[in-house]
N, C-alpha and C positions, 0 to 999 in steps of 0.2 A: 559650718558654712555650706553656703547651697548657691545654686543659679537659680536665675528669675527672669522668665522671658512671660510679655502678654502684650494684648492687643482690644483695643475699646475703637468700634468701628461704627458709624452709621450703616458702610455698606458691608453687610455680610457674606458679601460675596468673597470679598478682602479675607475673611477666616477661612474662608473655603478653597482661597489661592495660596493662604500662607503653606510655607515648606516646614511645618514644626518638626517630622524628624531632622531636619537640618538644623532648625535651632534648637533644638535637643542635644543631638550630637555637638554642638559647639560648648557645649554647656556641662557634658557630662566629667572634664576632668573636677568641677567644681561640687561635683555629687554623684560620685560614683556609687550610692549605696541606694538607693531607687529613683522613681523618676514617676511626675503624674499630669494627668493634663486635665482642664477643666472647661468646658466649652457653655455659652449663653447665650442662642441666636434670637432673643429679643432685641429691641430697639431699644438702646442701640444693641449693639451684639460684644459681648466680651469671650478672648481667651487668654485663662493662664497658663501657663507650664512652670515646670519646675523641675529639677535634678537636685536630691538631698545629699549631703555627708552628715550622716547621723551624728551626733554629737551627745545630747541628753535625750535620754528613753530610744535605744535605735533599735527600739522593735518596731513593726508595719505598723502600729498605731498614731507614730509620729508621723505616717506621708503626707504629702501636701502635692498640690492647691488643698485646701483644709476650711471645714466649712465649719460655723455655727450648727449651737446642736438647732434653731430655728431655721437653717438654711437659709438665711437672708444674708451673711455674709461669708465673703470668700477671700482667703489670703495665701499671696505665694511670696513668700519670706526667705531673707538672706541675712543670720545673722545671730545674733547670741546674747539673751537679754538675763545679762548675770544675777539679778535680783528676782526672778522669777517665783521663785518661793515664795518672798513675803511678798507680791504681788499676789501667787496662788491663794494663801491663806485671807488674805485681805476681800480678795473676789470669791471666795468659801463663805467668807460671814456678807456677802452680799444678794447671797442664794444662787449663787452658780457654782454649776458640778462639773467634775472634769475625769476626764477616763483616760487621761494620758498623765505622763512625771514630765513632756516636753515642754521647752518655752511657746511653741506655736500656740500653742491650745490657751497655754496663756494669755499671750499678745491677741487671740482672736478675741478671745473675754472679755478684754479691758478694752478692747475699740469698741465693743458692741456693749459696753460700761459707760465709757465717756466719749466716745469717740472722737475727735482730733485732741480733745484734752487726758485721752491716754500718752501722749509723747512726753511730757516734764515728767512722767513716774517712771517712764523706761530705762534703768540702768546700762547700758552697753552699746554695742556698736552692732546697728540693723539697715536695711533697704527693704522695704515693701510694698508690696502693692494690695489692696483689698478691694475687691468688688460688693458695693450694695447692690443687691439683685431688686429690693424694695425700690430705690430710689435712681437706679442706675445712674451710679455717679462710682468711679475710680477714686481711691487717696492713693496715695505715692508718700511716702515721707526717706528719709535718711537721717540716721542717726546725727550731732552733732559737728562732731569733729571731722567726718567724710572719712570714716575709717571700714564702712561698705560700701563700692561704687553703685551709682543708678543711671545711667541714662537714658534719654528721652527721643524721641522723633518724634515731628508733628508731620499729619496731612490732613487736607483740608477732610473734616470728618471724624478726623481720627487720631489715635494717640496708640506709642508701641513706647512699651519701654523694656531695659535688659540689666542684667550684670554686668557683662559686659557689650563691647562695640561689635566683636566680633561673632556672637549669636543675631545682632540687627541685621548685617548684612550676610550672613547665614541663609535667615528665614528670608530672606526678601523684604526686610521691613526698613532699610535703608539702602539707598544708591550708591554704588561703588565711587565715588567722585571725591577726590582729595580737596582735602578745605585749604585755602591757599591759607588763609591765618590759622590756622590750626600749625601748618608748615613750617609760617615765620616765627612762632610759641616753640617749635622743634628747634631750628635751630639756634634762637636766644635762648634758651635751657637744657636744651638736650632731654626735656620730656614735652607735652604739650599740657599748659596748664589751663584750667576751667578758669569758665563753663567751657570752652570750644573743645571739642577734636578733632582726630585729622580726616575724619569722615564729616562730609559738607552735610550738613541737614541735621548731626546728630552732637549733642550738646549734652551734661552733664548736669542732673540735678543738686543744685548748690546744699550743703552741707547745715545741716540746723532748719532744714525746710522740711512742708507740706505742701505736696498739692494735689488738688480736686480737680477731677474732669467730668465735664457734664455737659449737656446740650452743646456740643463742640467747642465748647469753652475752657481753656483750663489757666485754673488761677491758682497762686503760689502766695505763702504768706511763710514768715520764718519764728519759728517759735522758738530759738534759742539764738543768744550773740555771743560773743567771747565776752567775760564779767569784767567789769570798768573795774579802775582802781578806786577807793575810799580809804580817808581818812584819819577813823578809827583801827584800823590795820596794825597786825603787830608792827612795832618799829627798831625793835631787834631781830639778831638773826640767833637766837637764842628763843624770844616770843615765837618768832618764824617755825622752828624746827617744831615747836610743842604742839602749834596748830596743825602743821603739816603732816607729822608721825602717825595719828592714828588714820585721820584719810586713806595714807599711803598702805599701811598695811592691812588696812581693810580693804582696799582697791585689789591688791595684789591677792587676799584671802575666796573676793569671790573669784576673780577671774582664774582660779585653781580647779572651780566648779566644772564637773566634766564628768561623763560617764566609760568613759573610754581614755588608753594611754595618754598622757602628757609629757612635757621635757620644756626644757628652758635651750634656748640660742645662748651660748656663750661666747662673748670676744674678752681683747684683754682690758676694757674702757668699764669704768663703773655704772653706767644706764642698766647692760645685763649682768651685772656683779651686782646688783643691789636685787634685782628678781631671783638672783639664783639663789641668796645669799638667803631673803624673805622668805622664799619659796620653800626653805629647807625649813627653816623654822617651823611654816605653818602645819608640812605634811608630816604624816607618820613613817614616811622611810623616804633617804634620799633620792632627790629627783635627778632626773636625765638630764645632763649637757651637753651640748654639741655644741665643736670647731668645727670652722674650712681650715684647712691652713694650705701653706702652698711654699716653697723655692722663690722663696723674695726676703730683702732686708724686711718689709712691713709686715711679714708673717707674726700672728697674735697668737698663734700655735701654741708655743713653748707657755707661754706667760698665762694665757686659759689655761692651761693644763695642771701648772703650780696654783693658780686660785683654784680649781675644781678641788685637787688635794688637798689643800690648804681647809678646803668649805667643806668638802667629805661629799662628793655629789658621785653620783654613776656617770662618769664625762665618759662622751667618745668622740675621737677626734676624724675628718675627714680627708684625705691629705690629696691634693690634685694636684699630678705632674704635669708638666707641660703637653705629653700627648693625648692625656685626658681630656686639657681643656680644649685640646683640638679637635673630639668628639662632642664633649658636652657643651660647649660656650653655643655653638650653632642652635642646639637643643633648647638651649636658655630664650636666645634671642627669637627662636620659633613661639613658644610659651608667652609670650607678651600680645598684650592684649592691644594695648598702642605702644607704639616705641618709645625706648629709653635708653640711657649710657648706662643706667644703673638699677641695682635688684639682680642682675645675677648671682650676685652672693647671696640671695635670700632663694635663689632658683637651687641655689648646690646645696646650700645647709637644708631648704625644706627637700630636698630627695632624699640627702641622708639621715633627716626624721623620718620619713615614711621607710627605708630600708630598716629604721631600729623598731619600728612597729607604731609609731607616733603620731596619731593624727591632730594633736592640739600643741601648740608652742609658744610660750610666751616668747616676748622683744622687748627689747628697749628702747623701741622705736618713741620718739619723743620727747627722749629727755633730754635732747641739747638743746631743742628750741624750748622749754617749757622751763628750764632749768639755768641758762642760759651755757652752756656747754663747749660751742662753737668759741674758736679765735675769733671771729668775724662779732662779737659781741663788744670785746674791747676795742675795735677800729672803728665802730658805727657811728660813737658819738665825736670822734676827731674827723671821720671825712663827712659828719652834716656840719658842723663848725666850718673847716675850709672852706664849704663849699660857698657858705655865707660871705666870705670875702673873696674867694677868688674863683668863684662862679664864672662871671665873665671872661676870663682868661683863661679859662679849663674850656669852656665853649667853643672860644678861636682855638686851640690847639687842637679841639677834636671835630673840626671841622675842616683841620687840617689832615684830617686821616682820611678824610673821602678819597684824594686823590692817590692814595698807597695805603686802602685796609690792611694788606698781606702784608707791609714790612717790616723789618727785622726787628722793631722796636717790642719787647716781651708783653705779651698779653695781659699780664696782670699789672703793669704802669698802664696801658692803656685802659684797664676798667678802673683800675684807680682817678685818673685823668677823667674819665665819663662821671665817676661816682663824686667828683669833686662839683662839675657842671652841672651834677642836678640841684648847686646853689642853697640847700640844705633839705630840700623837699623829701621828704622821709622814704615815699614809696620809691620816687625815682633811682634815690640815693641806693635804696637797696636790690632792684632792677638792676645796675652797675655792678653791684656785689654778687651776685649771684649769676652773672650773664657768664653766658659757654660763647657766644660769640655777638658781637655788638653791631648796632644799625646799620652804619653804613658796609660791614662785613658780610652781614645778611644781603644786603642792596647790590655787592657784588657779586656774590654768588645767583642771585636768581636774577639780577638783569632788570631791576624797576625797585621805583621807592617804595617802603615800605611802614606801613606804621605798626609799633610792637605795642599790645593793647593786655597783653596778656598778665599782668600783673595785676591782684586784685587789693587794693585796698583794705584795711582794717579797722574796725571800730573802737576807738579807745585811744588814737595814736595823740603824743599829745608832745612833752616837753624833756619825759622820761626816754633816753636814746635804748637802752639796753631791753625796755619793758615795748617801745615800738616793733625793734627787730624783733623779738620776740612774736610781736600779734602777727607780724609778715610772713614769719617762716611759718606760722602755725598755718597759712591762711595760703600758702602757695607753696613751697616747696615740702616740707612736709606732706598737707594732702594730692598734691597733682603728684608728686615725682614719691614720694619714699611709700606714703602709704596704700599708692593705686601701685604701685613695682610689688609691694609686700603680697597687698592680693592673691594679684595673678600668680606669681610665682608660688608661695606656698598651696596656691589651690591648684597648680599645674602636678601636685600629686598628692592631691585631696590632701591638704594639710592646713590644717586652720589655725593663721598665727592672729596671738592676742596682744594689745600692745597696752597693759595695766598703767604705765606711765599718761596716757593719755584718758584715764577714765575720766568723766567730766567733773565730777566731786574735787578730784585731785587739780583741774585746770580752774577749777573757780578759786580753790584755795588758794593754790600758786601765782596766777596770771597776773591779781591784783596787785601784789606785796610790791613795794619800793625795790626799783633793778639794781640798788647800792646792796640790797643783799646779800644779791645771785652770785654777784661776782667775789673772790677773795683771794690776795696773796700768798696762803699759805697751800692755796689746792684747788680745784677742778668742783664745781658744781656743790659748794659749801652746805647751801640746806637741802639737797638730796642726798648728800653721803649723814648728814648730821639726824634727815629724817630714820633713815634705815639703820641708824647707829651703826655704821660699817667700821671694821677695826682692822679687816684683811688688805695687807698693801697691794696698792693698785701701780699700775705704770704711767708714766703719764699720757693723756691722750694726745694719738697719731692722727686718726681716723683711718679707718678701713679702706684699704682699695688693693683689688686685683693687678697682679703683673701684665696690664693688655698691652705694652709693650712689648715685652718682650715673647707674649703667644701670639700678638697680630703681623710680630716681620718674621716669627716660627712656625710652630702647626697650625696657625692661622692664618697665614698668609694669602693663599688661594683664594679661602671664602671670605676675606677682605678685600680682594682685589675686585671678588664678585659682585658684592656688594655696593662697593663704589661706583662700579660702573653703572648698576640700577639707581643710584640717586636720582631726581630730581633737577639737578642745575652740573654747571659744571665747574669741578674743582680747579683751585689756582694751581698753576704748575709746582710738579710734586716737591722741588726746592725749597721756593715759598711755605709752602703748605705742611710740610717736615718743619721748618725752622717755627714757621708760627706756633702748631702744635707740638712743639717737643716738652713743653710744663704737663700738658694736660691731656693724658689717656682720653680722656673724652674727646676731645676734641676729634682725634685717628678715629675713635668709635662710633660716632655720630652717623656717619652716613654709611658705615657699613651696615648698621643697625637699621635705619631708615629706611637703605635699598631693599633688605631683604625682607622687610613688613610692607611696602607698597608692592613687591613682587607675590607677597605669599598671600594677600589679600585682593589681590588683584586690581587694584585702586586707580583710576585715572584723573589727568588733570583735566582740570573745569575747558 
């Protein structure tokens, strides 16, 4: 993985005001292993920069910005394009020669091969940017599934775009100014979901896109969608597992591809029991595992640690006391690029892969919405039915909470009550489902109506309740919240996690199949344990979460008192507001997290 900060300007005077050691330095936990810049004061005028973590070939031949051996093209890349090989050899028999083993050199080839029709042959997950010095025109593209972030700012003239938010406003290249909807996306989820963020001006290029800047123009077209479902499709879950098997362990065989240490994330859930399990298979000696664990009943500690044995892997376990997480949780929530409730367990496990020498990590990021994994699968298709009949009588009752958001009645009847009112409308229904806190709760807290717009719609949704939620999660909470937290956090010490579960090969195969599959009575995610042939007992899934209970009224106390007080609006009195949030860690976490990323960013309202 690497950062990626540039800038396409008519006025170049704009490249000559940017602070690039500033967007350097914001960039550099994400490529700590060199750093290059590339400057083009024609008309218009382009700069790129870059910070590498070498991954394949990490001798200096790999650095970037990284040109054509013709010098007409220029790319600064964030990302890992695991079919690179028979891509190399393919562009060998097309008369291009290559002096590096890296994917860049690659990916430079096949754009200056096919150009925007190199993207359907790129296996993995990328963000980048290439400069035609010929034709001066910018592409931008992002992998598929938005499992690299991109973001954009536009001004008149000109186009910046970053890894992350926090190198824009770095260099100068966005205005410190909080996006009120970026705000209202924070607090309905407790991350902010695309395109917006909470930086006003600066938006997020959507996932499965390309786009071209040129003559102050930039247009955007999307070369990839999540795959419909069809007819001809296996129609057992027996046909299912035999299509899906070799996908899956080929997905998992290249994403092993690396030239430097690897390891596998282990919890006690089968998503990373089936990678750790594939992963031993494929390599020549066992591979690294790693626990968090911690002093809670939900600790997965124990139960990783008998699968590792069990599987025969090099496990090591990470154990955080309560006055640990009273130095490092601050650490974690600094490390975020926009705010979240969640990814700090992806902040502790990737420090303790870089303390075991690790710079590459698979996840299992992906397999409960692709898989259907989640409880929330089984209740999607009874509260879009209710909602078909008592729609209207779910609507009075929750228009009855305008006048007492905060009371005592438990948060999750009240999203149930919302998710029943959205009358069966798929997206709405599932907005309800997945809300950290709900409209008119939002509307109390900040003092004015609000409209929550942040949920984005899926293509494909249709009459299959299990295979909708599905295209939902993959399309908002997955990439807004789990795989932009993975990011940052594992690259907050240069650690680059892989998530093989979400390879695209594998999402076409899955996505489509009938969602009476996914689901089964005898166990947890039927055609992914049945793909992987897994035979080692699992527990049943809890889902993961930190004790912020019990560290936020502990050795966290202070710096949550701190935090709240920088929020944004002002909290219900602390009764209320205890009683409301007592289900959901998040809910306590939300605006300490908030306050101390508008403070550390220096952010103001409009």
């Amino acid at each position: 993985m690497c950062g990626i900060l540039g800038l396409v300007t008519d006025r170049p005077s704009r490249i000559a005001a940017l602070d690039r050691e500033a967007g350097l330095a914001a960039l550099r936990h994400r490529g700590p292993d060199g750093e290059g810049t590339f400057e083009d004061l024609g008309a218009p005028a382009a700069l790129l920069l870059h910070t590498r973590l070498a991954i394949f070939d990490t001798s200096d031949a790999g650095r970037q910005p990284m040109q054509s051996p013709d010098g007409r093209y220029v790319v600064t890349y964030n990302g890992e394009i695991y079919n690179y090989r028979e891509l190399r050899s393919e562009l060998s028999g097309l008369g291009h020669r290559f002096a590096t083993e890296c994917d860049t050199e690659v990916l430079l080839a096949a754009f200056a091969q096919w150009g925007e029709g190199c993207l359907p042959r790129l296996r993995g997950m990328f963000a980048f940017g290439c400069w035609d010095r010929k034709e001066r025109r910018l592409t931008l593209a992002r992998d598929r599934l938005g499992i690299r972030p991109l973001y954009v700012a536009e001004s008149p003239g000109g186009l910046a775009f970053a890894s992350e938010v926090r190198a824009l406003l770095a260099a100068g290249l966005a205005e410190r100014r909080l996006s009120q909807q970026g705000l209202v996306s924070f607090l309905a989820f407790g991350s902010v979901w695309g395109p917006q963020t909470l930086v006003d001006g600066v938006r997020a290029l959507p996932p499965g896109t390309v786009a071209s800047f040129a003559e102050g123009r930039l247009l955007e077209r999307r070369y990839w969608e999540l795959p419909e479902a069809h007819a001809d499709g296996p129609k057992s879950a027996a046909e299912a597992i035999e299509a899906i098997a070799p996908v899956l362990h080929e997905a998992v065989r290249l994403q092993l591809r690396s030239d430097v240490p690897l390891g596998v994330f282990l919890s006690a859930g089968m998503d990373s029991s089936v990678l750790a399990s594939l992963a031993k298979r494929a390599l020549d000696q066992p591979p690294i595992t790693l626990t968090v664990s911690f002093d809670s009943p939900a600790d997965e500690g124990p139960e990783a640690a008998a699968f590792a044995r069990a599987l025969g892997t090099d496990h090591r376990e990470v154990r955080i006391t309560p006055e640990e997480a009273g130095r490092l949780v601050p650490e974690a929530v600094a490390a975020q690029d926009q705010p979240s409730v969640d990814g700090i367990n992806s902040w502790l496990v990737s420090r303790a892969a870089r303390q075991a020498g690790l710079k590459v990590a698979l996840s299992g990021l992906g397999g409960d919405e692709l898989f259907a994994g989640y409880a929330s699968f089984r209740r999607f298709g009874r509260l879009r039915s209710s909602g078909r009949w008592a729609g209207l009588a779910a609507r009075a009752g929750l228009q009855a909470l305008r006048g007492s958001p905060f009371n005592g009645v438990p948060q999750h009847w009240k999203k149930g009550l919302a998710a029943v009112a959205a009358s069966g409308d798929p997206v709405a229904t599932y907005a309800a489902q997945r809300a950290l806190l709900l409209g008119p709760q939002i509307e109390a807290l900040l003092g004015r109506t609000i409209s929550i717009e942040a949920v984005q719609s899926a293509s494909g949704l249709g009459n299959d309740a299990i295979n909708d939620l599905s295209r939902l999660e993959l399309v908002n909470y997955l990439r807004d919240t789990l795989l932009r937290d993975s990011d940052a956090m594992g690259l907050a010490h240069g650690v680059e996690i892989r998530p093989p579960l979400l390879d695209e090969k594998l999402v076409e195969a899955v996505l489509p199949l009938s969602g009476r599959l996914k689901l089964s009575r005898s166990g947890n995610k039927p055609l992914l344990a049945g793909a992987a042939a897994l035979r080692l007992p699992l527990r049943q899934k809890s889902g993961f979460s930190l004790p912020f209970e019990q560290w936020l009224s502990g050795p966290l106390a202070d710096w949550a008192e701190a935090g709240r007080r920088r929020a944004p609006f002002q909290l219900p009195a602390e009764p209320l507001w205890r009683r409301a949030t007592a289900r959901t860690s998040a809910w306590v976490l939300a605006p300490v997290v908030l306050g101390h990323w508008i403070r550390q960013n220096e952010l103001r309202s409009l």
